[in-house]
mmJSON file of the N, C-alpha and C atoms, coordinates in Angstrom:
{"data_MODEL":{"atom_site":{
"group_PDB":["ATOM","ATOM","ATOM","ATOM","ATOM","ATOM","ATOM","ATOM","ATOM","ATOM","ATOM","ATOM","ATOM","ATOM","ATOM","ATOM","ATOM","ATOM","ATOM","ATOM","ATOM","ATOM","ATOM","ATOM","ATOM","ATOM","ATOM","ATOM","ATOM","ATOM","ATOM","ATOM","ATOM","ATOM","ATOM","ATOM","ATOM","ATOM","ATOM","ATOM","ATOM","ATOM","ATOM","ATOM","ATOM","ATOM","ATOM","ATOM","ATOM","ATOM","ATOM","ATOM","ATOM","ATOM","ATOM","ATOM","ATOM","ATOM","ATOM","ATOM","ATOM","ATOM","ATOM","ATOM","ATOM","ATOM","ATOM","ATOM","ATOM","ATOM","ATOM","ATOM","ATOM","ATOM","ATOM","ATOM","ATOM","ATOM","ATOM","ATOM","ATOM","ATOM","ATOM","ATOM","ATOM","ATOM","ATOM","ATOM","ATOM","ATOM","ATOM","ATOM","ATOM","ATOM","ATOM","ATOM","ATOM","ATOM","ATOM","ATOM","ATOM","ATOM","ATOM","ATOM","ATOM","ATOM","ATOM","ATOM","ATOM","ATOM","ATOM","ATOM","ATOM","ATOM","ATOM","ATOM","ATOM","ATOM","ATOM","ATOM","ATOM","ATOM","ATOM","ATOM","ATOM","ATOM","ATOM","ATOM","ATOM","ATOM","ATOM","ATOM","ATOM","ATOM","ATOM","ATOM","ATOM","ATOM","ATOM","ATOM","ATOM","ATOM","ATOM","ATOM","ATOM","ATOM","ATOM","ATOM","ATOM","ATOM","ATOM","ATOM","ATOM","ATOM","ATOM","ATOM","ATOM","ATOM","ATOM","ATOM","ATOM","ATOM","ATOM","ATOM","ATOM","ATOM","ATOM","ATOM","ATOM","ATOM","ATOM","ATOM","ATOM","ATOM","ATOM","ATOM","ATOM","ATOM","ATOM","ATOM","ATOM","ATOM","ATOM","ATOM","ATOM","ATOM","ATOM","ATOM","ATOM","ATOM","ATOM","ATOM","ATOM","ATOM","ATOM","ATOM","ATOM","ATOM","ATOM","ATOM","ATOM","ATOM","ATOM","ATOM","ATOM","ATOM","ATOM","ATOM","ATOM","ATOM","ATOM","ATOM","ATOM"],
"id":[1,2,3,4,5,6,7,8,9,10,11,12,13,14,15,16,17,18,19,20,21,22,23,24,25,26,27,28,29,30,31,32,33,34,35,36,37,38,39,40,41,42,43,44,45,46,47,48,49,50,51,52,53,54,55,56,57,58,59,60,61,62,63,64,65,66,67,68,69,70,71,72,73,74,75,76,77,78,79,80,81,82,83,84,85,86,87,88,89,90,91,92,93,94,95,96,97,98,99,100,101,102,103,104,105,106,107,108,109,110,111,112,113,114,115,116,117,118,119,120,121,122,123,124,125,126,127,128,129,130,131,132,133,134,135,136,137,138,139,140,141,142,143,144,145,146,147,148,149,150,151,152,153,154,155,156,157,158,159,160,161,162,163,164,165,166,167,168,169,170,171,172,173,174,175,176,177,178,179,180,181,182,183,184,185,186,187,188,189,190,191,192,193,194,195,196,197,198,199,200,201,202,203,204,205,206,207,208,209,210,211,212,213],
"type_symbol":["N","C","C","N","C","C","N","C","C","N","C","C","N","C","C","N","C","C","N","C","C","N","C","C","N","C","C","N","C","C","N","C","C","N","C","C","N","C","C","N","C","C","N","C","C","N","C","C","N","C","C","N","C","C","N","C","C","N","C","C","N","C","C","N","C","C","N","C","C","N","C","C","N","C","C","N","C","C","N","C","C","N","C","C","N","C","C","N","C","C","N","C","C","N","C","C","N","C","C","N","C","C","N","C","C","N","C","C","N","C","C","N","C","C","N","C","C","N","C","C","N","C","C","N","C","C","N","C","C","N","C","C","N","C","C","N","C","C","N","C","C","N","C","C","N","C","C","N","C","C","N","C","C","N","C","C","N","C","C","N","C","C","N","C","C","N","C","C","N","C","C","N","C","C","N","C","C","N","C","C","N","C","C","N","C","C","N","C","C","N","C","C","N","C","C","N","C","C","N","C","C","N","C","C","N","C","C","N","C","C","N","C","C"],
"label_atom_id":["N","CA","C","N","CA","C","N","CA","C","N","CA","C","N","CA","C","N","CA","C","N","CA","C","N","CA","C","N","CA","C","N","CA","C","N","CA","C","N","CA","C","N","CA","C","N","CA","C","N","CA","C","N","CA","C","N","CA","C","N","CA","C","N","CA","C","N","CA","C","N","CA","C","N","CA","C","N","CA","C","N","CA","C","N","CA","C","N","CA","C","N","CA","C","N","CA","C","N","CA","C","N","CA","C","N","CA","C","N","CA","C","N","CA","C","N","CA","C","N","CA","C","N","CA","C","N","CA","C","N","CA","C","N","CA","C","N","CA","C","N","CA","C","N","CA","C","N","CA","C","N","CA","C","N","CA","C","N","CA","C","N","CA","C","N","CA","C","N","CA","C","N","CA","C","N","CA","C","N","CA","C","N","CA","C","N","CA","C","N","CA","C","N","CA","C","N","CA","C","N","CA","C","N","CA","C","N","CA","C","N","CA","C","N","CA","C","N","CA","C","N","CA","C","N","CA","C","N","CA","C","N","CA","C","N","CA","C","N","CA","C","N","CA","C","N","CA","C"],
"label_alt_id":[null,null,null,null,null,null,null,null,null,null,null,null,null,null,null,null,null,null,null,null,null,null,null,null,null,null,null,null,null,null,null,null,null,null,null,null,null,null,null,null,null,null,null,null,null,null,null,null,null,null,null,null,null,null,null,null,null,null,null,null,null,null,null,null,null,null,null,null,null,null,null,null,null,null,null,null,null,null,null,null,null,null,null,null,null,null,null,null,null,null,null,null,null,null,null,null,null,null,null,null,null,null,null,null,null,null,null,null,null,null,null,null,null,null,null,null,null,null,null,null,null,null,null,null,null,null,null,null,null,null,null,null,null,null,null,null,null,null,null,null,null,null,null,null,null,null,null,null,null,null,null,null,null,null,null,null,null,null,null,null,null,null,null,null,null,null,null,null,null,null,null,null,null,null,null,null,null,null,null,null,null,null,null,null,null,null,null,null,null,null,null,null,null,null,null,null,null,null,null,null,null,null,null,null,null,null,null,null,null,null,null,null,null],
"label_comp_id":["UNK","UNK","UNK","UNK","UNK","UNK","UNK","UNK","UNK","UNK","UNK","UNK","UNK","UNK","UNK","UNK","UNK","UNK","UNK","UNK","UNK","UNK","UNK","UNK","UNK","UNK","UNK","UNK","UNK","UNK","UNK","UNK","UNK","UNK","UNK","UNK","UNK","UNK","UNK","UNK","UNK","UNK","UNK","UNK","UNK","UNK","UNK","UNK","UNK","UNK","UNK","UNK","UNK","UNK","UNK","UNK","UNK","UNK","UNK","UNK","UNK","UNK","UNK","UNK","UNK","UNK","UNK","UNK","UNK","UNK","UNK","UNK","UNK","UNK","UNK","UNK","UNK","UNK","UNK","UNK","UNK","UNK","UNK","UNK","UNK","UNK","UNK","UNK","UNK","UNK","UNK","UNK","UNK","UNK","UNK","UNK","UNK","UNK","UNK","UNK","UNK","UNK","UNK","UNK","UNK","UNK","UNK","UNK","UNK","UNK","UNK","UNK","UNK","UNK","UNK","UNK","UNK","UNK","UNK","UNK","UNK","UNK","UNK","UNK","UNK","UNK","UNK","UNK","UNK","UNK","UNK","UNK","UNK","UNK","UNK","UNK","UNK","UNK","UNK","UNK","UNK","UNK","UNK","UNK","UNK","UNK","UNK","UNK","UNK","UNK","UNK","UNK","UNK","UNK","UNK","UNK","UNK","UNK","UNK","UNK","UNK","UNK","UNK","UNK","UNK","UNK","UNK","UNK","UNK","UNK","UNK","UNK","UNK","UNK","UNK","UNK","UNK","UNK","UNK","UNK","UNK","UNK","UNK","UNK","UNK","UNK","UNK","UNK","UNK","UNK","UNK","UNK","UNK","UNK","UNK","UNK","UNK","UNK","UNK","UNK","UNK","UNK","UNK","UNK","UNK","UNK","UNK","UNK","UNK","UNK","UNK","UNK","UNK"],
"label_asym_id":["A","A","A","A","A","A","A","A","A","A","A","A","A","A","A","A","A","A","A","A","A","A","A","A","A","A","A","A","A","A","A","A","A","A","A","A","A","A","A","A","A","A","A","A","A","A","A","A","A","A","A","A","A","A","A","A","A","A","A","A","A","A","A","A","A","A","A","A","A","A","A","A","A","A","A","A","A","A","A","A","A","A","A","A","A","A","A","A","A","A","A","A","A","A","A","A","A","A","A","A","A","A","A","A","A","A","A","A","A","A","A","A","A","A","A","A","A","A","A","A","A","A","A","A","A","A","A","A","A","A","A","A","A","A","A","A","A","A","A","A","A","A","A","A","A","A","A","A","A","A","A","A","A","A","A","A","A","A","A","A","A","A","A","A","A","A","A","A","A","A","A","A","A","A","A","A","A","A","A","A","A","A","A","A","A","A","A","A","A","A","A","A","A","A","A","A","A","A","A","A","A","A","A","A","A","A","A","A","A","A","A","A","A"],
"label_entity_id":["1","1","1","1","1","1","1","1","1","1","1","1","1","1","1","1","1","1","1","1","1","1","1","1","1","1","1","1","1","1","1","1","1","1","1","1","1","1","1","1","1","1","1","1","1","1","1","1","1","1","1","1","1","1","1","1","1","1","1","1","1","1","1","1","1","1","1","1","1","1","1","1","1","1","1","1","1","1","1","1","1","1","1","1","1","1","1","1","1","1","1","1","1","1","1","1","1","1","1","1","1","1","1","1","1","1","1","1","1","1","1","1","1","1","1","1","1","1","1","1","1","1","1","1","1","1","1","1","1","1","1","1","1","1","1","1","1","1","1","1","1","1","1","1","1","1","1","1","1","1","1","1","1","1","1","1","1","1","1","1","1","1","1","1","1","1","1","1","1","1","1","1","1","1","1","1","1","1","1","1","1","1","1","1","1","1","1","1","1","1","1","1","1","1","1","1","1","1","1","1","1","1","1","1","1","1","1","1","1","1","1","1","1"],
"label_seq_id":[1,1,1,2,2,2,3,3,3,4,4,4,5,5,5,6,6,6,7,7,7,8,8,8,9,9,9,10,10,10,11,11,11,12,12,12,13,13,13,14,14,14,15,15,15,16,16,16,17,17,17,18,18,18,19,19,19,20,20,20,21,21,21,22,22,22,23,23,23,24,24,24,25,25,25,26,26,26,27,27,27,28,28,28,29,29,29,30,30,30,31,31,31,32,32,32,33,33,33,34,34,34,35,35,35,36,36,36,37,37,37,38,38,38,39,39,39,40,40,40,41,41,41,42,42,42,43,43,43,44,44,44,45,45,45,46,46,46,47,47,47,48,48,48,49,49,49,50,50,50,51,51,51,52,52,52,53,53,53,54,54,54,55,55,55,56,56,56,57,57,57,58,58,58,59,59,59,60,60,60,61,61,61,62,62,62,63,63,63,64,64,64,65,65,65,66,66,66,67,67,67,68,68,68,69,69,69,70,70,70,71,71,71],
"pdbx_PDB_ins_code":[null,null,null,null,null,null,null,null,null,null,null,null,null,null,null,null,null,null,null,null,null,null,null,null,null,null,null,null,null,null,null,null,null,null,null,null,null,null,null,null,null,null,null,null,null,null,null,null,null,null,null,null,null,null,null,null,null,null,null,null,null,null,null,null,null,null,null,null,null,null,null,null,null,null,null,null,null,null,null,null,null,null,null,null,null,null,null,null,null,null,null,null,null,null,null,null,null,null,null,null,null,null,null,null,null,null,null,null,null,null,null,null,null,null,null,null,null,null,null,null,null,null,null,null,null,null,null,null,null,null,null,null,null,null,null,null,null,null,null,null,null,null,null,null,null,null,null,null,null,null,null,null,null,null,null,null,null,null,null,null,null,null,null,null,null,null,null,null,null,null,null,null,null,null,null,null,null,null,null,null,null,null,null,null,null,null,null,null,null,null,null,null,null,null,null,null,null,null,null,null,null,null,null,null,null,null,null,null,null,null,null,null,null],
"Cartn_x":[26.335,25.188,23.919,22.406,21.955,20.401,19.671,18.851,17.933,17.84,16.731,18.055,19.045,19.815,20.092,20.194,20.228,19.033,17.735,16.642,16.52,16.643,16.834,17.664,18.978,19.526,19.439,18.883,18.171,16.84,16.089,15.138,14.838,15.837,15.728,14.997,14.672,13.257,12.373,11.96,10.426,10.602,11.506,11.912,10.902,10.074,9.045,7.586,7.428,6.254,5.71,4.207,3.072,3.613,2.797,3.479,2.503,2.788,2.094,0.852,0.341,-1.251,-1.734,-2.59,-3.366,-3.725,-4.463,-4.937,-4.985,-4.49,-3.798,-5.082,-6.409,-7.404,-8.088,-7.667,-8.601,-7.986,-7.761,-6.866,-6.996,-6.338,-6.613,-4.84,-4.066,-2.694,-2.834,-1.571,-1.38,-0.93,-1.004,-1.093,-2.303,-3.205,-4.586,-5.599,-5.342,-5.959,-5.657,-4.28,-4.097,-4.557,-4.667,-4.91,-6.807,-7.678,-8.569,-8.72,-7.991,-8.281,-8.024,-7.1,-7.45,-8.457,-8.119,-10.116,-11.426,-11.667,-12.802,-12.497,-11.489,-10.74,-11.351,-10.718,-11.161,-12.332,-13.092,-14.73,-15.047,-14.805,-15.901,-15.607,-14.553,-14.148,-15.054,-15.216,-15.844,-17.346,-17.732,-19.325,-19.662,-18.629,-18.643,-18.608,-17.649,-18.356,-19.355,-19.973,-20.935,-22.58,-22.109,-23.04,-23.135,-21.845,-22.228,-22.417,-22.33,-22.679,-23.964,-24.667,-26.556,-26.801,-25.967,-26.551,-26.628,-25.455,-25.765,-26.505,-26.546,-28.247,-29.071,-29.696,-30.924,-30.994,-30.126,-30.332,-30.566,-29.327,-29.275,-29.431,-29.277,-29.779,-31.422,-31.8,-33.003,-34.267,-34.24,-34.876,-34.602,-33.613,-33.411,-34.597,-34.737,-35.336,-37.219,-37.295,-38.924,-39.299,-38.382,-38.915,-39.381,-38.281,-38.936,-38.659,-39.971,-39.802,-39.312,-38.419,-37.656,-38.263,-38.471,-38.878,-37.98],
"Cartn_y":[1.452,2.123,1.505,2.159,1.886,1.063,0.271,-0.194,0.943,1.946,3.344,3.814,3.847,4.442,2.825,1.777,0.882,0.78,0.864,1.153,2.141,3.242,4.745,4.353,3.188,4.045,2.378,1.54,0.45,1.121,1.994,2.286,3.177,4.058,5.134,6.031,6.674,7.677,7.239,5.82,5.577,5.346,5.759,5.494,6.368,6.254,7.093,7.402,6.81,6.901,5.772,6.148,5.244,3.91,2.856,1.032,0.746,-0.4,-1.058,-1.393,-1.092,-1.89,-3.525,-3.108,-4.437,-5.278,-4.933,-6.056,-5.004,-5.408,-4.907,-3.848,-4.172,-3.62,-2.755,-2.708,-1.791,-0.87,0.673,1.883,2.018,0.931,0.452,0.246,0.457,0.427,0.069,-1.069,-2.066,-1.203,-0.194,0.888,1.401,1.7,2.168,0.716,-0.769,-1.703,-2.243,-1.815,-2.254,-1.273,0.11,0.787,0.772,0.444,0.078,-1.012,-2.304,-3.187,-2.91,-1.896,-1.947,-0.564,0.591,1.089,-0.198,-1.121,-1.666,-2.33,-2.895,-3.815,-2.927,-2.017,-1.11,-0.629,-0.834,-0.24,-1.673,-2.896,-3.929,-3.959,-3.877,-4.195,-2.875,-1.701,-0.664,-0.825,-1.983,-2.353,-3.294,-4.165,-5.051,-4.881,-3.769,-3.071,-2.995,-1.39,-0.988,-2.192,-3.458,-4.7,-4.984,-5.013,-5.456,-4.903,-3.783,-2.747,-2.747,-2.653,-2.818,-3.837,-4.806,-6.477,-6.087,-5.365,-5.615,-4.709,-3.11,-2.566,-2.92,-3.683,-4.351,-5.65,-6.57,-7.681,-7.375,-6.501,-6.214,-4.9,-4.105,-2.263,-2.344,-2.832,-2.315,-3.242,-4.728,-5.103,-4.909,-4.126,-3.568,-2.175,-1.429,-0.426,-0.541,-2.239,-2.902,-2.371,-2.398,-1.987,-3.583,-4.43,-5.684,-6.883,-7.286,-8.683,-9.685,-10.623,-11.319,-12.48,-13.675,-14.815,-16.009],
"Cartn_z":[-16.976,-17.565,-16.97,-16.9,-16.502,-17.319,-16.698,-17.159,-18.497,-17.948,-18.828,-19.367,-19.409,-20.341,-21.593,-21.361,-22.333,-22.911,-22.544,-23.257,-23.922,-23.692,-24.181,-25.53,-25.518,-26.527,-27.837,-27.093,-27.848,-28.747,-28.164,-28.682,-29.913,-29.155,-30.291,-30.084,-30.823,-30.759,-30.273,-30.565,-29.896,-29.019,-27.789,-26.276,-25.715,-24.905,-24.099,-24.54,-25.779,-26.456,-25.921,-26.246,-26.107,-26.654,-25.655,-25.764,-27.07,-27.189,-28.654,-28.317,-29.474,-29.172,-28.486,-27.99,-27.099,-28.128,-29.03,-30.211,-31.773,-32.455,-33.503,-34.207,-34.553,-34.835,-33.969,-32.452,-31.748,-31.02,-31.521,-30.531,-29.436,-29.093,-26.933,-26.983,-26.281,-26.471,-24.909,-24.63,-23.22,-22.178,-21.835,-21.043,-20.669,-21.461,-21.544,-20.772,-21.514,-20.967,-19.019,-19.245,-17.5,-16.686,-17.329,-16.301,-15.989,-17.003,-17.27,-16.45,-16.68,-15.47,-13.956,-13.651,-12.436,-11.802,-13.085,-12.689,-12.491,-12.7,-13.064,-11.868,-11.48,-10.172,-9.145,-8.766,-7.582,-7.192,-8.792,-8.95,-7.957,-8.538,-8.025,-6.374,-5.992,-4.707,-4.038,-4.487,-4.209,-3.565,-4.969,-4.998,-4.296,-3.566,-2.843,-1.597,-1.474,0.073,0.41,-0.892,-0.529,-0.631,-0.893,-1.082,0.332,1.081,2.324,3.563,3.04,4.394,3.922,2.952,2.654,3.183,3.188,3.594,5.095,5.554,6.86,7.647,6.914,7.777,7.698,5.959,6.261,7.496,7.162,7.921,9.475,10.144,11.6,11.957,11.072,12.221,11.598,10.662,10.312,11.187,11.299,12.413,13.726,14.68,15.571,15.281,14.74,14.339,14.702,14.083,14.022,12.542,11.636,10.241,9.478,10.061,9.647,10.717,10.622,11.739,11.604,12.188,12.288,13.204,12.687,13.413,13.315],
"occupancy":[1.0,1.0,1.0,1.0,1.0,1.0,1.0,1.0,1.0,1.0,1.0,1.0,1.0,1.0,1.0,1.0,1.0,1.0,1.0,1.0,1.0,1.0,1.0,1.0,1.0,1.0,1.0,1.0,1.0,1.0,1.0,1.0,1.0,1.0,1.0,1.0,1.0,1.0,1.0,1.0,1.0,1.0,1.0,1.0,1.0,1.0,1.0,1.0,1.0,1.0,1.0,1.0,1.0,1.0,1.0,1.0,1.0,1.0,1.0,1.0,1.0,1.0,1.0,1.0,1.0,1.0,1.0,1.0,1.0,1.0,1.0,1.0,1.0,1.0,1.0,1.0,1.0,1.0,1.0,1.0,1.0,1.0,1.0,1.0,1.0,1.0,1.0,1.0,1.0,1.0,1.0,1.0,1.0,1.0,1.0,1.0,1.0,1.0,1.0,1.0,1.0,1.0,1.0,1.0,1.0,1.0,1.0,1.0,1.0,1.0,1.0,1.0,1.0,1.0,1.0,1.0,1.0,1.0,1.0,1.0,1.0,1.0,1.0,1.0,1.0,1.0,1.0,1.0,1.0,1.0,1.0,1.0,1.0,1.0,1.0,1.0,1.0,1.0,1.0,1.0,1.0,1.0,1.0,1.0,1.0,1.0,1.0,1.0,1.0,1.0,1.0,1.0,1.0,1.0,1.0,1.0,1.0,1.0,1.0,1.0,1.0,1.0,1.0,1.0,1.0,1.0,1.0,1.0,1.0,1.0,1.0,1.0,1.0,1.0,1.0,1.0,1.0,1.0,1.0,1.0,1.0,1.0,1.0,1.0,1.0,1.0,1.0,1.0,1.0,1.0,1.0,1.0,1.0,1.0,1.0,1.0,1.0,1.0,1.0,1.0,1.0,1.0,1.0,1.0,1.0,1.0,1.0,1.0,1.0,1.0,1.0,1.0,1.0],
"B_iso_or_equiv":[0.0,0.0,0.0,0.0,0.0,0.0,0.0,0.0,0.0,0.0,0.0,0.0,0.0,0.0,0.0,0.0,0.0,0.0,0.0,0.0,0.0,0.0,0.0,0.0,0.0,0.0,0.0,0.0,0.0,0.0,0.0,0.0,0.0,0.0,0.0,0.0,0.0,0.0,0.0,0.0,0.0,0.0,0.0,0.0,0.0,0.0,0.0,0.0,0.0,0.0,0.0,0.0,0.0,0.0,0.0,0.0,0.0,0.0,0.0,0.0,0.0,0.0,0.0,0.0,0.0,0.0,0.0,0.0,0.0,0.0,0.0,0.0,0.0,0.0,0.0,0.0,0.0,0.0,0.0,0.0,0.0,0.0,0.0,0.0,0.0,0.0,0.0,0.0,0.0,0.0,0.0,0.0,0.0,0.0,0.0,0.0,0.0,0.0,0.0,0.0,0.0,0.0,0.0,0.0,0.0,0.0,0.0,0.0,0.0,0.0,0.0,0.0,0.0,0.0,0.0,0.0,0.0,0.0,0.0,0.0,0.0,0.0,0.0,0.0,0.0,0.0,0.0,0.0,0.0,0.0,0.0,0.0,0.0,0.0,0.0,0.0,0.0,0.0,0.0,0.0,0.0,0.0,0.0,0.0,0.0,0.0,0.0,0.0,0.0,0.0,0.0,0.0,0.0,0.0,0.0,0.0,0.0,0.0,0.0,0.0,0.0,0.0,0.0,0.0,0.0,0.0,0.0,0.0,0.0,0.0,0.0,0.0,0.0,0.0,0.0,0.0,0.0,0.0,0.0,0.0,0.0,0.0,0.0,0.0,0.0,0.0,0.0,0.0,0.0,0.0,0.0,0.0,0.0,0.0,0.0,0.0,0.0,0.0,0.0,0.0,0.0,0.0,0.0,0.0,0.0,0.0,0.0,0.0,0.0,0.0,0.0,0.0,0.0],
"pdbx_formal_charge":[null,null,null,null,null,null,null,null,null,null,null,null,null,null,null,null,null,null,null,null,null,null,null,null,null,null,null,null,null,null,null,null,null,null,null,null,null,null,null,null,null,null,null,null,null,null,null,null,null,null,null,null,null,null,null,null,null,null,null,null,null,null,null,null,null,null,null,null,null,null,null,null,null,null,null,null,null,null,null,null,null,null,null,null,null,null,null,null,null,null,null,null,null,null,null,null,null,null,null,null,null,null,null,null,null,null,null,null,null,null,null,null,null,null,null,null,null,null,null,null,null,null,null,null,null,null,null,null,null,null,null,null,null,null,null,null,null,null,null,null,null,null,null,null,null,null,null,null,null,null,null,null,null,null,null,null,null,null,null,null,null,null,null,null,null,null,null,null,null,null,null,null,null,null,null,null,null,null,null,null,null,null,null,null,null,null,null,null,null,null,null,null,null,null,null,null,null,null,null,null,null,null,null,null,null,null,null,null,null,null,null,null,null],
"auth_seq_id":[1,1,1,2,2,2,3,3,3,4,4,4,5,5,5,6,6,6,7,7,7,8,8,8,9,9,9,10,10,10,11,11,11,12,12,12,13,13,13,14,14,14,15,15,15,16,16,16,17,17,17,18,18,18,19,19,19,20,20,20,21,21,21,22,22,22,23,23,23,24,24,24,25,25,25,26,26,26,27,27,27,28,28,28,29,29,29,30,30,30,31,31,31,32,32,32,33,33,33,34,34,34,35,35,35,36,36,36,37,37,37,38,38,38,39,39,39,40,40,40,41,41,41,42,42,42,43,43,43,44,44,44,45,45,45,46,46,46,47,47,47,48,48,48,49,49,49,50,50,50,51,51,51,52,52,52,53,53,53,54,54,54,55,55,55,56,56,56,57,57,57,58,58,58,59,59,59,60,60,60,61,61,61,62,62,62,63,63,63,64,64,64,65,65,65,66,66,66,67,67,67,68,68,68,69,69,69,70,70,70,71,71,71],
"auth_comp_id":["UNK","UNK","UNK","UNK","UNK","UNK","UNK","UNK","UNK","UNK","UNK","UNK","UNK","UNK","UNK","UNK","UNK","UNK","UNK","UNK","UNK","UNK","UNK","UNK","UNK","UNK","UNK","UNK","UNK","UNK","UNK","UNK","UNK","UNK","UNK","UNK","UNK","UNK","UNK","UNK","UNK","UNK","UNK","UNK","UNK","UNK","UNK","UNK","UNK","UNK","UNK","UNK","UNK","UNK","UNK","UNK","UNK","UNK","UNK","UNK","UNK","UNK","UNK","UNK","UNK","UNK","UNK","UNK","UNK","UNK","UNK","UNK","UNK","UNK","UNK","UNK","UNK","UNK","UNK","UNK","UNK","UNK","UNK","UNK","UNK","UNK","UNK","UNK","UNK","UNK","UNK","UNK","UNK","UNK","UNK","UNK","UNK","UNK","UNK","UNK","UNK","UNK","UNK","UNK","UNK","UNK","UNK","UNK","UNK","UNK","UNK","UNK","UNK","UNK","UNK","UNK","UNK","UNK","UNK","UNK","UNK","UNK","UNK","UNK","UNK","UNK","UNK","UNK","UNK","UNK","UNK","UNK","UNK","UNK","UNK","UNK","UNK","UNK","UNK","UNK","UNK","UNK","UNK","UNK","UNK","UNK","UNK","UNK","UNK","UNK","UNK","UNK","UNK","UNK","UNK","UNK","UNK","UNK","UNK","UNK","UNK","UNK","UNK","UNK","UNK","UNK","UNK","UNK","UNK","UNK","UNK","UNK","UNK","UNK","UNK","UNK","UNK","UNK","UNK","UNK","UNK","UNK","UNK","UNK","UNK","UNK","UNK","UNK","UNK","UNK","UNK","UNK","UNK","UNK","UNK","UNK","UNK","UNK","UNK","UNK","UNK","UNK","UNK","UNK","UNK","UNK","UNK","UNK","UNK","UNK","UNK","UNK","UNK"],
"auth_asym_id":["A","A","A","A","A","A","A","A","A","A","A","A","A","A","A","A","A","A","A","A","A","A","A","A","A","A","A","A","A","A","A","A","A","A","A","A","A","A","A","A","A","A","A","A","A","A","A","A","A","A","A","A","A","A","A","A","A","A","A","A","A","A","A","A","A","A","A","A","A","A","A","A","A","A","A","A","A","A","A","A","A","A","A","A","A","A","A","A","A","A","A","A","A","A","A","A","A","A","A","A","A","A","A","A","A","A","A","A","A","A","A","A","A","A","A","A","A","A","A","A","A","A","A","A","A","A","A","A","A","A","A","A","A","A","A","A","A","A","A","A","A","A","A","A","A","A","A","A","A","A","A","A","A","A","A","A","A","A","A","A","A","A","A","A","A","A","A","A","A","A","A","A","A","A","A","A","A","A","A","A","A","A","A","A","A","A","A","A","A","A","A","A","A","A","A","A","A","A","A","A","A","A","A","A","A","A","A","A","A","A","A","A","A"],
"auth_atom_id":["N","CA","C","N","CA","C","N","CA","C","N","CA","C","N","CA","C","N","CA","C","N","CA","C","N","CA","C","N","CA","C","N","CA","C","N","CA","C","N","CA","C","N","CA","C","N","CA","C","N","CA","C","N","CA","C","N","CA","C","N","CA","C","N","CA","C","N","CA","C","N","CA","C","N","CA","C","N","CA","C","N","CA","C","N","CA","C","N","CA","C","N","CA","C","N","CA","C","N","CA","C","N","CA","C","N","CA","C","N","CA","C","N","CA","C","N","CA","C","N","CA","C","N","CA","C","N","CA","C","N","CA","C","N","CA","C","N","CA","C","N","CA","C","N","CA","C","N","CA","C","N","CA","C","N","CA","C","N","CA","C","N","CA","C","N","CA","C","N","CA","C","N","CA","C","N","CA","C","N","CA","C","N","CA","C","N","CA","C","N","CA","C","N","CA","C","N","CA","C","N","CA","C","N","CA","C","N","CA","C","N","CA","C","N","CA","C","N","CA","C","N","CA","C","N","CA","C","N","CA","C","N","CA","C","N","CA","C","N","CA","C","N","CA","C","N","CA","C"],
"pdbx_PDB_model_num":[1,1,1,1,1,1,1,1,1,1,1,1,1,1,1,1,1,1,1,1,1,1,1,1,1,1,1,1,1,1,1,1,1,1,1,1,1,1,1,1,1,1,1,1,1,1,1,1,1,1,1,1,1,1,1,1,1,1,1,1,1,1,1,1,1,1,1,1,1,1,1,1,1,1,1,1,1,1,1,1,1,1,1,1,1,1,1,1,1,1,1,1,1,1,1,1,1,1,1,1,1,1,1,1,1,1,1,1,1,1,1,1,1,1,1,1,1,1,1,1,1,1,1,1,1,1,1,1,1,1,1,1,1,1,1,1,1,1,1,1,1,1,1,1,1,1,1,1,1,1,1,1,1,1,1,1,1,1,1,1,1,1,1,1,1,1,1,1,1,1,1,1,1,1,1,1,1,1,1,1,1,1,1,1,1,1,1,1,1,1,1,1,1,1,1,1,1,1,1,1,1,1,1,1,1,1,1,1,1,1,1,1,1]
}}}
């Protein structure tokens, strides 16, 4: 037998339903929070790009340009 069929029949009915809550007082269930962490994960790495591609037109295409002088 297989791993999802011994769960399936350990479980019972509540086999496939929503996982248990993250913290007992707040309707955030540990499915909802991981996937949340890695929306927010992908956001920063996102913003971190787009941080350094700004860093790097200002610093080097934009004084190539003569928008700002460099001494």
């Amino acid at each position: 037998m297989g791993e999802s069929k011994r769960r399936k029949t350990a479980l019972g009915e509540q086999y496939g339903q929503d996982s248990e809550r993250f913290i007992s007082w707040i309707p955030i269930t540990k499915n909802q929070a991981e996937k949340f962490i890695q929306i927010t994960t992908k956001g920063a790495w996102i913003g971190i790009g787009v941080m350094i591609a700004v860093w790097l037109t200002v610093r080097f295409i934009g004084p190539a340009f003569g928008f700002w002088e460099v001494y």
